[in-house]
C-alpha positions in Angstrom: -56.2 -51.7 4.4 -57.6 -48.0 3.2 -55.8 -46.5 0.5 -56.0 -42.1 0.2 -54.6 -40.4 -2.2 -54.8 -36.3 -1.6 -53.9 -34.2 -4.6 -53.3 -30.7 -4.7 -53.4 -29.8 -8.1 -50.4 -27.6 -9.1 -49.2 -27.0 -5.7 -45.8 -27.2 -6.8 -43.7 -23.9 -8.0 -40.5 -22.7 -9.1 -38.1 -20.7 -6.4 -39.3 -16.9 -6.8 -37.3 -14.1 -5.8 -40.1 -12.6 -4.1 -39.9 -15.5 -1.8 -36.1 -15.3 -1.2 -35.7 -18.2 -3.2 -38.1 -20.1 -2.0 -41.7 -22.3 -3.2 -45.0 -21.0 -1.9 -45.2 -24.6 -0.9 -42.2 -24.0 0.8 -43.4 -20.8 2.9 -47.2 -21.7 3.4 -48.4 -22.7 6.8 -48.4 -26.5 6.4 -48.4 -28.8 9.7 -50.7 -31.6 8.3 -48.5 -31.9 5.1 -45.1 -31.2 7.4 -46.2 -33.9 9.9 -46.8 -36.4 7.2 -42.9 -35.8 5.7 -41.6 -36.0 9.2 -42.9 -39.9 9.4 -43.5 -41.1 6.4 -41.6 -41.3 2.9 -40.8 -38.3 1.1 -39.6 -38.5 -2.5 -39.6 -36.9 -5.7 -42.1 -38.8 -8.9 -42.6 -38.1 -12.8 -46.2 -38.1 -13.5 -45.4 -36.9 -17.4 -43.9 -39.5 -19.2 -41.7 -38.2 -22.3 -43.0 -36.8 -25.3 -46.6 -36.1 -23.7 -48.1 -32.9 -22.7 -48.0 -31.7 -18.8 -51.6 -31.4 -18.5 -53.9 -33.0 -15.8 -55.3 -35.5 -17.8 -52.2 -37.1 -18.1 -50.8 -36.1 -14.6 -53.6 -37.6 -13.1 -53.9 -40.8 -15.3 -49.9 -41.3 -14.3 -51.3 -40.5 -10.2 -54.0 -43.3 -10.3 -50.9 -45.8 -11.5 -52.1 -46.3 -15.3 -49.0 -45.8 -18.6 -50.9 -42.5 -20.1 -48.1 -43.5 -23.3 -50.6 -46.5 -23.7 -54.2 -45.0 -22.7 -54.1 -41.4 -23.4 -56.5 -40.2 -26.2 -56.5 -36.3 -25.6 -58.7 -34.5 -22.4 -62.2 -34.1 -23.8 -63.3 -37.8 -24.0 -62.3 -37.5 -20.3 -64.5 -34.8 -19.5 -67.1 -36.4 -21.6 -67.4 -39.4 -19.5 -67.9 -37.4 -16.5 -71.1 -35.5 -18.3 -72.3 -39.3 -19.0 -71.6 -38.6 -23.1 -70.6 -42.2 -24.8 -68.6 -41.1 -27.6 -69.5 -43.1 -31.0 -67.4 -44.2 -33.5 -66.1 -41.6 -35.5 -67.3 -38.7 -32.8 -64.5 -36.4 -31.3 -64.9 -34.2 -27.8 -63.4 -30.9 -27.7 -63.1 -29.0 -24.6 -64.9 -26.0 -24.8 -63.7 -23.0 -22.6 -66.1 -20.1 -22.5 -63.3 -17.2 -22.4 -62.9 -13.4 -22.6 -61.2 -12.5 -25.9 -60.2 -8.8 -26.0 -59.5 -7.1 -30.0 -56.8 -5.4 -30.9 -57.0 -2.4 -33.3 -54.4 -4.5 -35.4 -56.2 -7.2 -35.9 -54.9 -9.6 -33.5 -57.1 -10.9 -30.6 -55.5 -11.6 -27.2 -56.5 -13.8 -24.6 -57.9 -12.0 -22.0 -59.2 -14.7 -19.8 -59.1 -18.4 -20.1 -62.2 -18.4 -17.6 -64.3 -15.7 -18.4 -63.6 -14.2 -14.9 -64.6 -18.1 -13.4 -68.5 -17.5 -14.7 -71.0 -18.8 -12.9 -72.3 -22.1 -13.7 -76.0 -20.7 -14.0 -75.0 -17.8 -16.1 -72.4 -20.4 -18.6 -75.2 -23.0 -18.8 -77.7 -20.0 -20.4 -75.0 -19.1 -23.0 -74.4 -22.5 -23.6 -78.2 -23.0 -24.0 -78.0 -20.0 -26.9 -75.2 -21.3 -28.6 -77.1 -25.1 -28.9 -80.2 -23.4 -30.1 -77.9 -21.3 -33.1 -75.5 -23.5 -33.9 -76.0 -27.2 -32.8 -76.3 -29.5 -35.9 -76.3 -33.0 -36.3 -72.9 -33.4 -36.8 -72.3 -30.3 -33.7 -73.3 -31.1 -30.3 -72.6 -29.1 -26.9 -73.5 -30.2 -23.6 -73.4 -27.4 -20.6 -70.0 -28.6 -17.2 -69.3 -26.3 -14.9 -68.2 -22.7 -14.7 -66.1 -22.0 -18.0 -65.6 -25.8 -18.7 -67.7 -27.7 -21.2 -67.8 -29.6 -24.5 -68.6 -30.1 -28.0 -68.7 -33.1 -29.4 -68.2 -33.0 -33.2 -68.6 -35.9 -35.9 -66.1 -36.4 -38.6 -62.3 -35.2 -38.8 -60.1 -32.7 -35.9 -58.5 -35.2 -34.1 -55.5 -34.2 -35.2 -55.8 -30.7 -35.0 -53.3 -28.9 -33.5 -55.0 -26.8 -30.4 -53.5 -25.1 -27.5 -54.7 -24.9 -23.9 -55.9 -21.3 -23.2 -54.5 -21.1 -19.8 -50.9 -21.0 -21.6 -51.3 -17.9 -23.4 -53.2 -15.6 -21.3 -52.6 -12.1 -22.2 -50.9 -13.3 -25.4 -52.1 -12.7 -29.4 -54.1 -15.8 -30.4 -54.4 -15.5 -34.0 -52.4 -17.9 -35.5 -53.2 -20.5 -33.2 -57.1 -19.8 -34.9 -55.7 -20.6 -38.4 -55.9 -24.6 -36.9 -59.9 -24.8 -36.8 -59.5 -23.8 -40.9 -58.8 -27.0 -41.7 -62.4 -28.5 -40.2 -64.7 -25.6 -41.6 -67.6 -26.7 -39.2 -65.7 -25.6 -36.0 -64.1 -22.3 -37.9 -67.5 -21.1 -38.5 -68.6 -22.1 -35.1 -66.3 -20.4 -33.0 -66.8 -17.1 -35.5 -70.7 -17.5 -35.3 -70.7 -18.1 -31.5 -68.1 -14.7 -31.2 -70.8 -12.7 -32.8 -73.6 -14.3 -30.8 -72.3 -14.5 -27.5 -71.0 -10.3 -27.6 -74.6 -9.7 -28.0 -76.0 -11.9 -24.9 -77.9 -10.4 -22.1 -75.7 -12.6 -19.8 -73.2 -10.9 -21.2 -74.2 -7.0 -21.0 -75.1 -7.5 -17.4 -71.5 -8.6 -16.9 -69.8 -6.1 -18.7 -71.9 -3.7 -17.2 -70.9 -4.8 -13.7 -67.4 -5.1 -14.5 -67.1 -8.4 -14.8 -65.1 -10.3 -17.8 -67.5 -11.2 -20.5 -67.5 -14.6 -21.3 -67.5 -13.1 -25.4 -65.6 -16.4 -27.0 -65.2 -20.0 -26.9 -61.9 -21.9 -27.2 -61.9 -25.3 -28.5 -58.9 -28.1 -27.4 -57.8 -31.2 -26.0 -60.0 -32.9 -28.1 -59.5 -36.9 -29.0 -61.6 -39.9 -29.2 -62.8 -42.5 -26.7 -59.8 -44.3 -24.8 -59.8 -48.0 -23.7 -58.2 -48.6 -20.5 -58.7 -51.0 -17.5 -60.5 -50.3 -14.5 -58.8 -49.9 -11.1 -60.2 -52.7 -9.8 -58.4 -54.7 -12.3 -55.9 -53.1 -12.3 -55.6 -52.6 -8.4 -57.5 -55.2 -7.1 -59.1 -52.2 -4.7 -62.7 -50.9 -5.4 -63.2 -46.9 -4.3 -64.1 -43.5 -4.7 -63.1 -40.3 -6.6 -64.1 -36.9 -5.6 -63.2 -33.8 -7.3 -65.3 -30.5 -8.8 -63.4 -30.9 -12.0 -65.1 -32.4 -14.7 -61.8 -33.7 -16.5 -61.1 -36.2 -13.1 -64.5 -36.9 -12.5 -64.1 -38.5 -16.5 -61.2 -40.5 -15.5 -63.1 -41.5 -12.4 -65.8 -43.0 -15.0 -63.4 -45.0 -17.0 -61.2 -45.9 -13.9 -64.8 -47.6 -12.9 -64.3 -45.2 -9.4 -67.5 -44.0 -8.2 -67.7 -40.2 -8.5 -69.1 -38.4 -5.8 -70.5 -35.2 -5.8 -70.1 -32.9 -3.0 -72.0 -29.6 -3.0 -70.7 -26.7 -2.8 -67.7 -28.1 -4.6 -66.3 -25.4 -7.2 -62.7 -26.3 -8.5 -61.4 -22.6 -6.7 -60.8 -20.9 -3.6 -64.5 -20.9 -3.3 -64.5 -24.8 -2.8 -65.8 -27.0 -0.5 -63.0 -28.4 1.4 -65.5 -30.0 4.2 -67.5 -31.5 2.2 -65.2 -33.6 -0.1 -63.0 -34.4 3.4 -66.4 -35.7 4.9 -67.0 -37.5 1.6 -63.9 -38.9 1.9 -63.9 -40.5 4.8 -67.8 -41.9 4.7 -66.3 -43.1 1.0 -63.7 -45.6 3.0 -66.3 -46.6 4.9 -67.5 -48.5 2.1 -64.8 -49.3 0.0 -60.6 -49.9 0.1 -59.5 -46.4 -1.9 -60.4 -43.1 -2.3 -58.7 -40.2 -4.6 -59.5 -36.5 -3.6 -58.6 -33.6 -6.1 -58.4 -30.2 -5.3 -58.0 -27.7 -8.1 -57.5 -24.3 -6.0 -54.0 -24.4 -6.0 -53.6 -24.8 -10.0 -56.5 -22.3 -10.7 -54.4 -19.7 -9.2 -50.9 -20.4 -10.3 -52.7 -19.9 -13.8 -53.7 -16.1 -12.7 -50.2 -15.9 -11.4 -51.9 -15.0 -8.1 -49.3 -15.8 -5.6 -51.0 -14.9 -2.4 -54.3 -17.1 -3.7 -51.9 -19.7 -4.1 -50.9 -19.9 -1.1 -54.0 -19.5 0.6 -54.9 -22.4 -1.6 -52.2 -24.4 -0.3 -52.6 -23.7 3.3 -56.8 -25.0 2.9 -56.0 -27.8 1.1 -53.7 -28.5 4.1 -55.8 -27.4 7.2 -59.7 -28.2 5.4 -58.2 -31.3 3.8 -55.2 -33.5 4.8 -55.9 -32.6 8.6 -59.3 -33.1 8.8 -58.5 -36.8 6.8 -55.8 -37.5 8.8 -57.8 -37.0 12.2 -60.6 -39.3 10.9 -58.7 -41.9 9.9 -57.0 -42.4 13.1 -58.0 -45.4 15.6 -59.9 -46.8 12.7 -58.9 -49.6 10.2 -55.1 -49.4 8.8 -54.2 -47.1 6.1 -51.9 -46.0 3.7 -52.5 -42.1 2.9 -49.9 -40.1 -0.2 -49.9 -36.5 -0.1 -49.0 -35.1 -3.5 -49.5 -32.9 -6.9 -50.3 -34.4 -10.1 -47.9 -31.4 -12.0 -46.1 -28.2 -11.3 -47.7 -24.9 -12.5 -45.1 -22.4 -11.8 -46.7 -19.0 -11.1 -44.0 -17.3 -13.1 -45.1 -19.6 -16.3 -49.2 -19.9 -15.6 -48.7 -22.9 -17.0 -47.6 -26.7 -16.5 -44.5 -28.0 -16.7 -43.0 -31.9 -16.8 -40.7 -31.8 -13.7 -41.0 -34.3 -11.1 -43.2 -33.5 -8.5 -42.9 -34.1 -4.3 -45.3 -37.1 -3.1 -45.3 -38.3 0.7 -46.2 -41.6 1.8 -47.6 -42.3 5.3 -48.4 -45.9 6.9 -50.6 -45.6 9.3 -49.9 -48.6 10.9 -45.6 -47.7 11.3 -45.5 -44.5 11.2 -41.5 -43.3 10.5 -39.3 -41.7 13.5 -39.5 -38.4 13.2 -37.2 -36.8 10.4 -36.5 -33.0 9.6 -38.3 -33.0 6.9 -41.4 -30.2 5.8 -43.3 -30.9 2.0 -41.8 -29.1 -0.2 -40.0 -29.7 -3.2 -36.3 -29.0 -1.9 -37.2 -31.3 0.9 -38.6 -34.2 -1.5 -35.6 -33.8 -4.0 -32.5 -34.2 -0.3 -34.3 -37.5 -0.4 -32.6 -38.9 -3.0 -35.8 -41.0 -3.8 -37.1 -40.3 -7.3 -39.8 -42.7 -8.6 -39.9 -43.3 -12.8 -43.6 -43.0 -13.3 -47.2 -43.3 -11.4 -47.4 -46.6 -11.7 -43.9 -47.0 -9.4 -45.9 -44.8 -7.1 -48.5 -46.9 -7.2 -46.8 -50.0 -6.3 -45.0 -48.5 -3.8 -48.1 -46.9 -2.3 -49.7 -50.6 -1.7 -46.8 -51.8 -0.4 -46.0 -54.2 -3.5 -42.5 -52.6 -3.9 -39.9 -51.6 -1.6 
């Protein structure tokens, strides 16, 4: 028996009046995704158990079927693993964003871009370079990811800092939430020091002087320490595959003992690689029982409130994704393929939210008389079937509960 799960990160929305009430999940083109709710199981999950934020760490944690309550540490040690950083005793990861901050003539400093206008990974890996050279210390350390995603690793106290995710306040003041890093002096003077350094780069004159965002600040957050959880395999019982651009699932990939593959090409954005991780896919079940595929295109846009990107990134992730698996998997060995998001991000928010999210379940070996169902999440919710957590899904998924 294979086991696939597809994610489409974020795909899920809010009704918008500029839809006539409707999802862009609801109104994209979507006959892999449609076909799969017509004959398989279509219900409603909560990936984000109570009290814990609706990020994709924990989403994603919930998706694989592990209790983020019990193995959640923060988002950083996540990424960490997936640069091959072993955290030490008494060492904290902190997501590092490379972002645009824009000045105000009153003093406050808005968030112009979480992304820096989605640098490119050669030009963020030569301001990263800079900023190790200035202002790396024993107790500092940053290692170059991808795009705007990176990481500091620091030594000593700021677990317990309370930092914010720049992709929520986009175009918002950010001044108070800088009064946080006071309390840990070494990352206050960092992020001040690396403001002054980084408007002064030549990576970042040519940009500004194309018109592109400089990448003029860093933003530090979801830090925590090194979490302990099982692998999938003991968990599961399966052995299998992860593939994903995004350095925060390639970490959970690590600790979930999944091997991580890395497809070229593959950019966490419109730009992505669909073919290549649905090719990885399937060669990945050719070796082993499971296989989770993560496509951040969907998400990356809801956070730009780009509604036409969105759905464009819906409609690939169905046609470049679930079809091309779905075709490959048929007249081979029996499989059990889910279809879902690991979180909302409604484009009227740019941000994530806790509500249950849409999942379809399709047997390959029985598939379902045809229903009139599509995916979407007015669809999943007529079901009636709401599952309590991941790991409900998960069970369900393997066929260990009805």
């Amino acid at each position: 028996m294979k086991v696939i799960i597809l994610v489409g990160d974020g795909m899920g929305d809010l009704p918008l009046a500029e839809l006539q009430g409707r999802t862009p999940l609801a109104v994209a083109r979507t006959p892999a995704m449609d076909y799969l709710a017509r004959h398989g199981e279509l219900g409603l999950v909560t990936t984000i158990p109570a009290g814990l934020p609706p990020g994709s760490d924990v989403a994603n944690l919930s998706v694989l079927g592990f209790r983020p309550e019990e193995v959640y540490t923060g988002r950083a040690p996540l990424e960490a693993a997936s640069l091959g950083v072993q955290l030490a005793p008494g060492q904290i990861a902190f997501r590092l964003n490379l972002v645009t901050l824009a000045p105000g003539a009153d003093g406050t400093l808005t968030m112009a871009d979480y992304s820096a206008g989605h640098i490119s990974t050669a030009e963020a890996r030569a301001l990263i370079a800079a900023l190790d050279q200035e202002l790396a210390s024993p107790d500092l350390a940053l290692y170059p990811g991808v795009s705007y995603r990176h990481l500091l690793v620091l030594t000593g106290e700021g677990a317990d800092l309370a930092t914010v995710p720049p992709h929520d306040h986009s175009g918002r003041d950010i001044s108070s939430f800088l009064a946080a890093y006071g309390r840990v002096p070494a990352l206050a003077s960092f992020m001040a020091r690396a403001r002054a350094l980084l408007a002064a780069h030549p990576v970042n004159r040519e940009r500004e002087a194309a018109g592109r965002p400089p990448a003029n600040g860093v933003w530090l957050w979801g830090q925590g320490r090194a979490p302990c959880l099982p692998t999938f395999a003991q968990r599961y019982g399966l052995r299998g595959s992860l593939i994903s651009a995004v350095d925060l699932l390639k970490g959970i990939g690590v600790y979930a003992g999944l091997t991580v593959v890395q497809v070229p090409g593959a950019t966490g954005y419109l730009d992505t690689n669909y073919e290549g991780k649905a090719q990885a896919a399937l060669a990945a079940l050719a070796e082993g029982d499971f296989v989770l595929v993560h496509v951040e295109a969907p998400d990356e846009a809801s956070h730009q409130g780009n509604l036409a990107g969105k759905i464009q990134a819906i409609e690939d992730f169905d046609r470049r994704i679930v079809g091309p698996v779905l075709q490959g998997l048929a007249g081979g060995p029996p499989f059990r393929l889910a279809v879902l998001m690991d979180h909302l991000t409604p484009l009227a928010l740019r941000t994530h939210v806790a509500d249950p999210v849409p999942f379809v379940i399709y047997d390959g070996r029985a598939p379902r008389a045809a229903q009139a169902h599509s995916f979407c999440e007015e669809a999943a919710a007529a079901t009636g079937l709401r599952l309590p957590d991941g790991e409900a899904f998960m069970e369900r998924l393997l066929g260990r509960r009805p």
